[in-house]
Structure formats: structure tokens, C-alpha cells
N, C-alpha and C positions, 0 to 999 in steps of 0.2 A: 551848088553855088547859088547862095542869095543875095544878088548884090543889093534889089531895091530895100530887103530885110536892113542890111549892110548902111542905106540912104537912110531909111527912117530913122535908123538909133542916131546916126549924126543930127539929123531935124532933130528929135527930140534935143539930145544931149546939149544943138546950138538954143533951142528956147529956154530950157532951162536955166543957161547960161544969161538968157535972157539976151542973148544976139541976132542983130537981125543984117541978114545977110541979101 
């Protein structure tokens, strides 16, 4: 189980998004 794996693709996914949270 990789949760921070699991965190990072959210960060990416939200910049790309270009959302800052």
C-alpha cells in the first residue's frame, strides 16, 4: 500500500489542473 505514491499523483493531477489548494 502506497498512500504517499497515492498523494503525489493527486498534487500533480491538482497542478496540472492548475489548482491550488
Amino acid at each position: 500500500m502506497k498512500v504517499w505514491e497515492r498523494i503525489e499523483s493527486l498534487r500533480k493531477r491538482m497542478r496540472e489542473e492548475d489548482i491550488d489548494v
